[in-house]
C-alpha positions as CSV (number, residue, x, y, z in Angstrom):
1,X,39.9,97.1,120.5
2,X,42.7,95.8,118.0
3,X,42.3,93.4,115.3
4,X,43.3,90.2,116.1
5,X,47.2,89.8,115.2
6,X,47.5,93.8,115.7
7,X,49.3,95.2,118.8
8,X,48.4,98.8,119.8
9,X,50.1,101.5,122.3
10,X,48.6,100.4,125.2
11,X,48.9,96.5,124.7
12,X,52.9,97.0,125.1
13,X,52.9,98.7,127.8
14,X,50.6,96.4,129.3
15,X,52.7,93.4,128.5
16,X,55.5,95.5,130.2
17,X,53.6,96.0,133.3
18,X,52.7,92.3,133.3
19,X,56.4,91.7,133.4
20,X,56.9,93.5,136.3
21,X,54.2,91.4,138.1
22,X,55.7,88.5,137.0
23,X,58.7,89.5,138.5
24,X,57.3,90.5,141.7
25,X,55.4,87.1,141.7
26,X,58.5,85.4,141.1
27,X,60.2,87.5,144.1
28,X,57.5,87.2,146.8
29,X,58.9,84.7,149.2
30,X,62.4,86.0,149.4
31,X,63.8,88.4,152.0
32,X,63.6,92.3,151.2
33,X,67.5,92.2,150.6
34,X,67.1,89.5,148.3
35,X,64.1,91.0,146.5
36,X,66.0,94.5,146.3
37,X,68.8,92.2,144.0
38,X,66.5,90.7,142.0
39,X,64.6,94.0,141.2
40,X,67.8,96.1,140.3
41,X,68.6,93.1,138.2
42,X,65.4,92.0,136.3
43,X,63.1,94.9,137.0
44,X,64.9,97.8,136.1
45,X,65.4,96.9,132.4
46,X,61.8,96.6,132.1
47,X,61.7,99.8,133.8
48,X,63.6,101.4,131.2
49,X,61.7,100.1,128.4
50,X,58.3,101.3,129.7
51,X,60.0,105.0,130.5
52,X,61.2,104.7,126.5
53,X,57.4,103.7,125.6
54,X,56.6,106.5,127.2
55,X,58.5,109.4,126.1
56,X,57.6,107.7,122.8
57,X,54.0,107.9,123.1
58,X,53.5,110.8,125.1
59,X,53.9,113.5,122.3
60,X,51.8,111.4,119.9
61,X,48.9,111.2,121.9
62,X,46.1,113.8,123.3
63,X,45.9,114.5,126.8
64,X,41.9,113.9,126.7
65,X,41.6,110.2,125.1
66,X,42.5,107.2,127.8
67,X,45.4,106.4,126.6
68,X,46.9,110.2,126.7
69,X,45.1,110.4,130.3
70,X,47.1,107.2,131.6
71,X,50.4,108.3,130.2
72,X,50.7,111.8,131.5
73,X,49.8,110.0,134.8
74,X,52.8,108.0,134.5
75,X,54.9,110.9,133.5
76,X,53.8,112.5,136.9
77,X,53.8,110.1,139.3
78,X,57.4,108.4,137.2
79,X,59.7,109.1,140.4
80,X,57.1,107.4,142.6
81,X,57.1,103.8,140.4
82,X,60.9,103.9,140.5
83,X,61.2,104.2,144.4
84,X,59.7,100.3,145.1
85,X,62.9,99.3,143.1
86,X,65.1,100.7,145.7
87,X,63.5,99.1,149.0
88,X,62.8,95.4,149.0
89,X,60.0,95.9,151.5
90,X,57.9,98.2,149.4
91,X,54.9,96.2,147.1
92,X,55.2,97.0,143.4
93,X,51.3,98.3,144.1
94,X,48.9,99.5,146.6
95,X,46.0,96.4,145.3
96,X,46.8,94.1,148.8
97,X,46.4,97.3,151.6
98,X,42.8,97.8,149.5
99,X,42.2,94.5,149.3
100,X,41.9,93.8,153.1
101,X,44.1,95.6,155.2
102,X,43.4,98.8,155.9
103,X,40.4,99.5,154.1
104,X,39.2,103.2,155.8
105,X,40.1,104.9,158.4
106,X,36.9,107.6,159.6
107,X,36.0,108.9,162.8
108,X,32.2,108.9,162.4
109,X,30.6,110.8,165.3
110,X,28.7,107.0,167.3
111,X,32.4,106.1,167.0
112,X,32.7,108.1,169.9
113,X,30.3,106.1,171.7
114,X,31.5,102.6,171.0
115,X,35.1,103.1,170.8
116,X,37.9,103.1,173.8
117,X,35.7,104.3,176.4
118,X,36.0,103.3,180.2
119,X,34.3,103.6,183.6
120,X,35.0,107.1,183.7
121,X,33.5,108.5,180.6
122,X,37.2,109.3,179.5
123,X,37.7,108.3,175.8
124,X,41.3,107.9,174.7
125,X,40.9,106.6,171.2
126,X,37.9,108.1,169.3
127,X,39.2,106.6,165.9
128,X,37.9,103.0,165.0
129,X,40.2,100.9,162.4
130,X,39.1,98.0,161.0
131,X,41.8,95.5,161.9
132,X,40.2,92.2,160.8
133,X,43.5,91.6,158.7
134,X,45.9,92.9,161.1
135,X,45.2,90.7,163.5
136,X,44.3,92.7,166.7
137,X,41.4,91.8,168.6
138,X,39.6,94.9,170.0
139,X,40.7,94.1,173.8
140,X,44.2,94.3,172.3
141,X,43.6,97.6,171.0
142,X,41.9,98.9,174.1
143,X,45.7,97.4,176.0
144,X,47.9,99.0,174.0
């Protein structure tokens, strides 16, 4: 916890990730292509600064405090944070597909029991998927 008026390591690169939301927020209701623009345009410089904050920080912190932990985990996984610049389709995050979508996919063993099966005993899909947010009733499912 900083003192009040005090900025530490970790509050700017917050504020830089909060700028990224922003932008996505700001970029939600237009079309991929348009979105794709308006990322290479406003999110990529912000992009830059948090890569600079972290080559920065990185050598100046331990790998086995919080901060160190979260940095090194952005150094790894760098590539993957760049690629939702380049499609206008991909989210900035994963948080929505937890949120509701698809929450689990398991194939418990009464699954196989309850799931797809017909007159004949025969049992063409054994994997349930909870498709309340998708949409899909289970009839549809059992259609398709």
């Amino acid at each position: 916890m900083q003192p009040k008026g005090k900025t530490g390591r970790a509050d700017i690169a917050l504020n830089l990730i909060n700028k990224l939301y922003g932008i996505e927020r700001d970029l939600k209701d237009n079309v991929d292509e348009d979105r794709k623009t308006g990322r290479h345009e406003r999110s990529l410089p912000v992009l830059a600064q948090i890569r600079s904050w972290m080559e920065k920080t990185q050598p100046q912190v331990t790998a086995q405090n919080a901060l160190g932990k979260a940095v090194g985990y952005l150094a790894s996984n760098w590539s993957k944070l760049e690629r939702y610049v380049e499609q206008g389709y991909l989210p900035i995050g994963r948080v929505g597909m937890w949120r509701g979508g698809l929450r689990s996919v398991s194939t418990p063993r009464s699954s196989n029991r309850t799931c797809a099966t017909n007159a004949s005993g025969f049992r063409p899909r054994s994997i349930c998927l909870r498709t309340r947010h998708i949409g899909h009733s289970r009839r549809q499912l059992m259609e398709a």
